[in-house]
N, C-alpha and C positions, 0 to 999 in steps of 0.2 A: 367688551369688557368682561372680563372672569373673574368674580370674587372665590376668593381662595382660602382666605382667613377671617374669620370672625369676631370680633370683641366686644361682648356688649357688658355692660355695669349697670346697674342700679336704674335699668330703665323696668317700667312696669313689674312682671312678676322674675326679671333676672337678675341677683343679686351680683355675681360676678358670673358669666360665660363666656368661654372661650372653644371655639371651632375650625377646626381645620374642614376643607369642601375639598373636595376630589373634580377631578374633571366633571363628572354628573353626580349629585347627590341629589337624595330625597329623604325629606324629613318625614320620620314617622314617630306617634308616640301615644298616648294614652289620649281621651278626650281632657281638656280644660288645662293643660301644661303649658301651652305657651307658644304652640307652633305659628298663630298669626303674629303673637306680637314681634318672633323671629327675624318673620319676615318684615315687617312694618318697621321695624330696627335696622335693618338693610336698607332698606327704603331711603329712610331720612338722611344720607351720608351719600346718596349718588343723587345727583343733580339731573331733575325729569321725570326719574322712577315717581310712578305712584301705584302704592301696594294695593289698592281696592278699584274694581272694576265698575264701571258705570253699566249699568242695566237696563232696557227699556219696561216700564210697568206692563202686565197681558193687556189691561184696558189701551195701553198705547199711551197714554195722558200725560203719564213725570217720570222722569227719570227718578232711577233711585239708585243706594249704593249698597253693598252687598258683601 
């Protein structure tokens, strides 16, 4: 699957956006603008995706998320 086009509304700090994605795109942008929630907005609309990665703690003991 290749998302190509983007829409997001009034979710967290996006009021209206809208993005076109090229074959390979990378989000680049200031700190604190919005780039996870981006992603996380992509996320929610494809069945399975999940935006945040499970990590093992150094101790080894709990997973955490990240």
């Amino acid at each position: 699957m290749r998302i190509s086009h983007a829409q997001v509304r009034n979710f967290r700090n996006f009021a209206d956006l809208d993005v076109v994605l090229g074959e390979h795109s990378v989000i680049v942008n200031e700190n604190r603008v919005g780039k996870p929630n981006l992603l996380y907005a992509s996320c929610r609309n494809v069945p399975g995706a999940e935006p945040y990665t499970t990590f093992e703690a150094k101790s080894g003991s709990k997973p955490y998320l990240k």
